[in-house]
C-alpha positions in Angstrom: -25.1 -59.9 -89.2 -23.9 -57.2 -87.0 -20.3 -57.3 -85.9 -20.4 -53.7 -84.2 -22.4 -51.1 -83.1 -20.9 -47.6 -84.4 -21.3 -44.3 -82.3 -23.3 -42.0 -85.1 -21.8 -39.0 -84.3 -18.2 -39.8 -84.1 -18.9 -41.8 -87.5 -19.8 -38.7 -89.4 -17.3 -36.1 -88.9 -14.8 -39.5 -90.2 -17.6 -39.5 -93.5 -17.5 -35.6 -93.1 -13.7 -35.6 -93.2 -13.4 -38.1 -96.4 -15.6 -36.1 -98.3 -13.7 -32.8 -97.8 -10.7 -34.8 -98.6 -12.4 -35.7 -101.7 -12.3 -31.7 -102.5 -16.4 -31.5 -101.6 -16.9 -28.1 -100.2 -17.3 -27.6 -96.6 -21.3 -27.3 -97.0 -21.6 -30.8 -99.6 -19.6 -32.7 -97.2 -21.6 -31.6 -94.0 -24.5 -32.1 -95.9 -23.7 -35.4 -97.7 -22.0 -37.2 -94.4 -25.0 -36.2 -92.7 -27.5 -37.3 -95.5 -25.5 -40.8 -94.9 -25.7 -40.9 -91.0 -29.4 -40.4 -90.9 -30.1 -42.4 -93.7 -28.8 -45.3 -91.6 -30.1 -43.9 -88.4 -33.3 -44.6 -90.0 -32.7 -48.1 -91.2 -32.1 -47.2 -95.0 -28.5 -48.6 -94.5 -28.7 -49.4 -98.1 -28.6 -45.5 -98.6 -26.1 -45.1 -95.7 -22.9 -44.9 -94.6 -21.7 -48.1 -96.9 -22.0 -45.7 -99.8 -19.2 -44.2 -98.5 -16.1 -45.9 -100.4 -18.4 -46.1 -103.7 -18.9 -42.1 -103.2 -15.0 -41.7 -103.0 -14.7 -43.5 -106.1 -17.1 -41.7 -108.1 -15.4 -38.8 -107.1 -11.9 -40.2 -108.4 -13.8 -41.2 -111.7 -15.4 -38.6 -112.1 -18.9 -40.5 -112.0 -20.2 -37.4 -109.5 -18.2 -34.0 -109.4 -17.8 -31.8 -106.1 -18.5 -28.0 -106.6 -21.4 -28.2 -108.9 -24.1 -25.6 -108.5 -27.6 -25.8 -109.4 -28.3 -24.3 -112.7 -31.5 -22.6 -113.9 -33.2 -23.8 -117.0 -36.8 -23.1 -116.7 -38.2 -20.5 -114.1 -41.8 -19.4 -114.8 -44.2 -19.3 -112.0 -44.6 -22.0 -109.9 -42.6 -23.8 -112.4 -38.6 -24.6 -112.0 -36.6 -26.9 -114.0 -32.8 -27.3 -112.8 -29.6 -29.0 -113.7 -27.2 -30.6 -111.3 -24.5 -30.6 -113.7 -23.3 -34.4 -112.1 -22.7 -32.8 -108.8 -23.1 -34.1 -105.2 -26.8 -35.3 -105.6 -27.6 -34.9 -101.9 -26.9 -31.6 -101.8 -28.3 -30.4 -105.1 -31.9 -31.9 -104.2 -31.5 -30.4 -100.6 -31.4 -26.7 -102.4 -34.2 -27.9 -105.0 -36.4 -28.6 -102.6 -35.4 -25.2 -101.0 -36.2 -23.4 -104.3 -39.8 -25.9 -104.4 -40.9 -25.0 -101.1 -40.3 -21.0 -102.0 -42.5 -21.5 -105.0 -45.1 -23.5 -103.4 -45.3 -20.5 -100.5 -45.9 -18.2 -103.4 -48.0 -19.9 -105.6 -49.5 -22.8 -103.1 -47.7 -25.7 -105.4 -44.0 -25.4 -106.8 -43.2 -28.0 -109.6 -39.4 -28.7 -109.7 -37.4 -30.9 -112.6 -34.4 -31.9 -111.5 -31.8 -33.8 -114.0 -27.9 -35.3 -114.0 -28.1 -34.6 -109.9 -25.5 -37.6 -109.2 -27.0 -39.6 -106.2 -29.1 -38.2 -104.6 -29.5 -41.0 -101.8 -32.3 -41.2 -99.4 -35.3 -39.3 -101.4 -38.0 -39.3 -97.8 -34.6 -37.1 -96.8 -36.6 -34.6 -99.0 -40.1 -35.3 -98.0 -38.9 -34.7 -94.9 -37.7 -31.1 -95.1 -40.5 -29.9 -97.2 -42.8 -31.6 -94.1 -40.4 -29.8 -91.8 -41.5 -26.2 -93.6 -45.5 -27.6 -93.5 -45.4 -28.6 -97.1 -47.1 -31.8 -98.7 -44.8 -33.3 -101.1 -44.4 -36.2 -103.9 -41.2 -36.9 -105.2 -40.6 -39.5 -108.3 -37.0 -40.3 -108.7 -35.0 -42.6 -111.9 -31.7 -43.2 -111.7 -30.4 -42.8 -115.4 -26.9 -45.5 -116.0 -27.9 -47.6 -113.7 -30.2 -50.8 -115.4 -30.6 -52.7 -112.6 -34.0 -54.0 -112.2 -36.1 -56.6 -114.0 -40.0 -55.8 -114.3 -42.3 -57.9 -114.1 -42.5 -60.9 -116.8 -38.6 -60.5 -117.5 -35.5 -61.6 -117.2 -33.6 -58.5 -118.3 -32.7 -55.4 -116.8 -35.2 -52.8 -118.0 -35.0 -49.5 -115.0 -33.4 -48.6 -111.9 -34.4 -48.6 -109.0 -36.4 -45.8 -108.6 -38.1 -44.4 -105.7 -41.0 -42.6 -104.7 -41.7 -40.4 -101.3 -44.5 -38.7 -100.5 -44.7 -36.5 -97.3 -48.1 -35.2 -95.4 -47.4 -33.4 -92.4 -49.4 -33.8 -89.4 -48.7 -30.4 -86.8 -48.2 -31.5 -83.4 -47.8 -34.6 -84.6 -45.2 -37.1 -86.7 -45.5 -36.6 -90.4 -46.2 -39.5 -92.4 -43.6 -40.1 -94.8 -43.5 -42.9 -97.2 -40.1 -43.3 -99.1 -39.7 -46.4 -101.2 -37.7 -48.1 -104.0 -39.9 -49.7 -106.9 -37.9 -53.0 -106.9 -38.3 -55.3 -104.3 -35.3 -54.5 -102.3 -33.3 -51.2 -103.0 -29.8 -52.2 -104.7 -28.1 -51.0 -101.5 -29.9 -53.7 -99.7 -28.4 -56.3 -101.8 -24.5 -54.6 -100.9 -25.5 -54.6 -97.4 -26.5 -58.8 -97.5 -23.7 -59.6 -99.9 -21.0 -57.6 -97.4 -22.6 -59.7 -94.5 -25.4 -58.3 -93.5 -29.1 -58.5 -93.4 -29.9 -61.2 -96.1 -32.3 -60.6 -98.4 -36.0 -62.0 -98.7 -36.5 -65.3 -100.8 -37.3 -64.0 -104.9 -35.5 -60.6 -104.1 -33.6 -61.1 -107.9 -33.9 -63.2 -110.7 -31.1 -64.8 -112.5 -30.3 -64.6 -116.2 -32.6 -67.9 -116.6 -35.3 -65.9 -115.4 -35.3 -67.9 -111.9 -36.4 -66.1 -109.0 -33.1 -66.2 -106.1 -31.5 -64.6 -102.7 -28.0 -64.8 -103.8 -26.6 -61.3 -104.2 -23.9 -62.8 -106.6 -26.8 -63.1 -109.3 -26.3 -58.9 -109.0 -23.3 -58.5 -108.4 -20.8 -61.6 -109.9 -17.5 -61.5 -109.1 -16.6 -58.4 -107.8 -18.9 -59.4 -104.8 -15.8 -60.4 -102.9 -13.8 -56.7 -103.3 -14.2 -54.2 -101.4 -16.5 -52.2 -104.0 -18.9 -54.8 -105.4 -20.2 -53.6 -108.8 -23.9 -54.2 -109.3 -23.1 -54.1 -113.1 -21.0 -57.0 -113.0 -23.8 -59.5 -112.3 -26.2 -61.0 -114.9 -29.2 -61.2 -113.2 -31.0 -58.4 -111.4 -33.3 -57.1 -108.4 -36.8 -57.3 -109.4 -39.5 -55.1 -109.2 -41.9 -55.1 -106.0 -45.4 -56.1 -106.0 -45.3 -57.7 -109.8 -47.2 -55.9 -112.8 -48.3 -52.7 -110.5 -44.7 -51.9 -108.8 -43.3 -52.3 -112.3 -46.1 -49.7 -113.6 -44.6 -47.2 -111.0 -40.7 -48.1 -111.7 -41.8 -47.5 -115.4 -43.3 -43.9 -114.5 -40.4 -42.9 -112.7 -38.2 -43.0 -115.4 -40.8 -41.4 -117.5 -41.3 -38.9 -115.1 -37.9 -38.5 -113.8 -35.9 -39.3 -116.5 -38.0 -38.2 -120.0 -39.6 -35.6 -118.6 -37.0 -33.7 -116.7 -34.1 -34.1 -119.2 -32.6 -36.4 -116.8 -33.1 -39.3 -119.4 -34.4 -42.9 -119.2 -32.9 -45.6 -119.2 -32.2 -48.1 -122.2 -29.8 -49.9 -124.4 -26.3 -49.0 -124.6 -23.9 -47.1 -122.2 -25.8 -43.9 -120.2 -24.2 -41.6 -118.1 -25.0 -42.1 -114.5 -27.4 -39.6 -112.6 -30.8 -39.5 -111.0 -33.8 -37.2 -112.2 -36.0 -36.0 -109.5 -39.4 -34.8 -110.3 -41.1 -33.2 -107.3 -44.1 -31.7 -106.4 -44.9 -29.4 -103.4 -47.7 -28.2 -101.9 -49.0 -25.8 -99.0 -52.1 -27.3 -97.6 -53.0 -23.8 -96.6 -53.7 -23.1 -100.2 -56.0 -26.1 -100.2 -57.4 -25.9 -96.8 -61.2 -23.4 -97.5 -62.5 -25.5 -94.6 -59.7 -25.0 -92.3 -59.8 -29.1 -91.7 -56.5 -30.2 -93.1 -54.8 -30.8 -89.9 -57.6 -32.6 -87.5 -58.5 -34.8 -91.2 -54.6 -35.9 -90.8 -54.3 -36.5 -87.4 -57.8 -38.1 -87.1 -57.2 -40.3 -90.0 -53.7 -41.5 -88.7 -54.8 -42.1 -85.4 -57.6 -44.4 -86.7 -55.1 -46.2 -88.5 -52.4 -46.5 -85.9 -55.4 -47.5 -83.3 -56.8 -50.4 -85.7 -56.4 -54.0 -83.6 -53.2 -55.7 -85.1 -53.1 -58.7 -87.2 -52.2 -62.4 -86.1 -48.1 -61.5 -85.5 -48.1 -57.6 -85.6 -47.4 -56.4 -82.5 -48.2 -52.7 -83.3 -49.7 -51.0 -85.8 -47.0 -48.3 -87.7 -48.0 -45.6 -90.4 -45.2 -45.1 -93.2 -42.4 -43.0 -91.1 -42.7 -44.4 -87.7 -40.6 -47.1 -88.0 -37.7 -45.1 -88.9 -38.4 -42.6 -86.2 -38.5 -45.3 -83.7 -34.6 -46.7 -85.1 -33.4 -42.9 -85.0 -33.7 -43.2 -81.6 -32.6 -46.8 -80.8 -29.6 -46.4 -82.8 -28.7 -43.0 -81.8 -28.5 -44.4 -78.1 -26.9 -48.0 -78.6 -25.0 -47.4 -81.8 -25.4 -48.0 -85.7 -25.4 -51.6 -86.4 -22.6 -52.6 -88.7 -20.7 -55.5 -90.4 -17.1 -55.9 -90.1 -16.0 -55.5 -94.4 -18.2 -52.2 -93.9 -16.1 -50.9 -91.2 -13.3 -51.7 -92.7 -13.8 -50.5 -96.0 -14.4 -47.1 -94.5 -11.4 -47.4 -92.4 -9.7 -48.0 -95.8 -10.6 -45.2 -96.9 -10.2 -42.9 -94.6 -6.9 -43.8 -94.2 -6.0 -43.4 -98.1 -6.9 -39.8 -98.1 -5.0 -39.3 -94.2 -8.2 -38.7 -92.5 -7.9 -39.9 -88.9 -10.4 -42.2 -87.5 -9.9 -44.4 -84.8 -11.5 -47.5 -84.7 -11.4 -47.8 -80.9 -13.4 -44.3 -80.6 -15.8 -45.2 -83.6 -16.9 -48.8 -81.9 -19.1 -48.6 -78.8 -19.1 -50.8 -75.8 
């Protein structure tokens, strides 16, 4: 359901403004607010601007910390491993991927561990900007603390959520970016349907019976009715997408996330919250002896995109051209939003005396 449409722009200096309340420096809150925005721009609400209040939580709880640099572990070659010391996960991977896309213009692939980097939100965001500095890119992400997620053939909450992107750029072109959550729905997905939004698809979650259901209260219990719903509070959980093979791939992340970059995996017991963020860049140049790399990419896409639709599909999209096409659209006519998500922000920002009209923020 969409009660308002929101102008972007005026949206994220208010997100902006909280954050600096919150004592982020000026570059983490510029960088996080806008991390938010476009995250929502591009249809990832569930990684948008309704993280907002749980952000200004975390940062009363101490759950993420503002002012945290990156530290050095491991630097050898094309090799980097780095710790995020709990900080503002958004703009922690932004400089990893920084340092990754150095390393992979030196050595034509830069390998970077990232662990205890808070929440690092929208990981295509990072895709993205190694696509923007012509860089191929993988990134496998767990999210350590947060068992939320039920593979396939249980009932029990056995991983998070975690995502994989991948990014091939395509000069002159759009880059395909593929940036996905290994469950079904990503948990924000089920806070945006259970604080009236979008509902979720039929067998989204299973129940602690072990019964597939929509409700989000079977995530969330109780607290689904205050203003920050705690996905910990429920006793079922999402479940993983496409059955035994998307629960292979949640399973590797936290391997590869979690064990393998320090980060840690998930399990029994209490786990301090953070995602681990293994990525992988590469510059095609390094690859590229026959100098084919970018007509292979734009010939292969285009074949794609020109393929006759299926019964119902009115176009053909490759992975990234969706979300460019709702950057656009809700740029002009305004982010779609539910009333309690409004308001919560509004609660917020007026908590920590940060003005924000709601007259200027709601268009039309």
């Amino acid at each position: 359901m969409t009660d308002h449409r929101i102008d972007s722009a005026r949206l994220q200096a208010v997100i902006e403004g909280i954050l600096l309340a919150d004592d982020c420096t000026p570059d983490e809150a510029s960088t996080v607010a806008d991390h938010l925005v476009m995250a929502s721009l591009s249809g990832h609400d569930s990684h948008g601007v309704i993280r907002t209040p749980r952000y200004h939580i975390w940062l009363g709880d101490g759950t993420i910390n503002a002012k945290r640099p990156l530290t050095t572990i491991m630097d050898s070659g094309p090799l980097l491993q780095l710790d995020g010391g709990d900080g503002m996960g958004q703009w922690l991977a932004r400089e990893a991927t920084v340092m990754g896309i150095a390393k992979a213009r030196e050595h034509g692939i830069g390998l970077v561990a990232l662990r205890r980097a808070g929440h690092i939100g929208r990981i295509g965001a990072y895709a993205e900007q190694a696509c923007k500095a012509g860089f191929a890119s993988i990134h496998f992400c767990n999210v350590n603390g947060s068992l939320l997620v039920a593979p396939f053939g249980t009932a029990r909450r056995c991983a998070g959520t975690n995502p994989i992107a991948v990014g091939i750029p395509y000069p002159g072109g759009e880059d395909f970016i593929l940036d996905l959550a290994t469950s079904l729905v990503a948990e924000g997905k089920a806070l945006v349907a259970g604080t009236g939004g979008k509902p979720l698809p039929e067998g989204a979650l299973i129940d602690a019976d072990g019964h597939h259901t929509a409700d989000p209260f079977a995530l969330y219990g109780n607290s689904l009715g205050t203003p920050n719903p705690d996905p910990r509070e429920g006793t079922g959980a999402l479940r993983a997408m496409g059955d035994h093979k998307g629960s292979g791939l949640a399973l590797a992340c936290e391997l590869l996330a979690g064990a393998l970059t320090g980060n840690g995996a998930n399990g029994p017991g209490e786990k301090p919250f953070g995602n681990g963020l293994l990525s992988i860049i590469l510059d095609p140049a390094t690859f590229d002896d026959t100098n084919g790399f970018a007509r292979e990419v734009a010939d292969y896409l285009a074949f794609v995109r020109d393929s006759p639709p299926a019964a119902g599909v009115e176009q053909v999209l490759a992975p990234g051209d969706k979300e460019r096409a709702l950057r656009i659209d809700r740029r002009t006519n305004g982010l779609p939003m539910p009333e309690p998500v409004l308001a919560n922000i509004l609660a917020v920002a007026k908590e920590l005396g940060v003005p924000a009209d709601r007259n200027t923020l709601v268009m039309g």
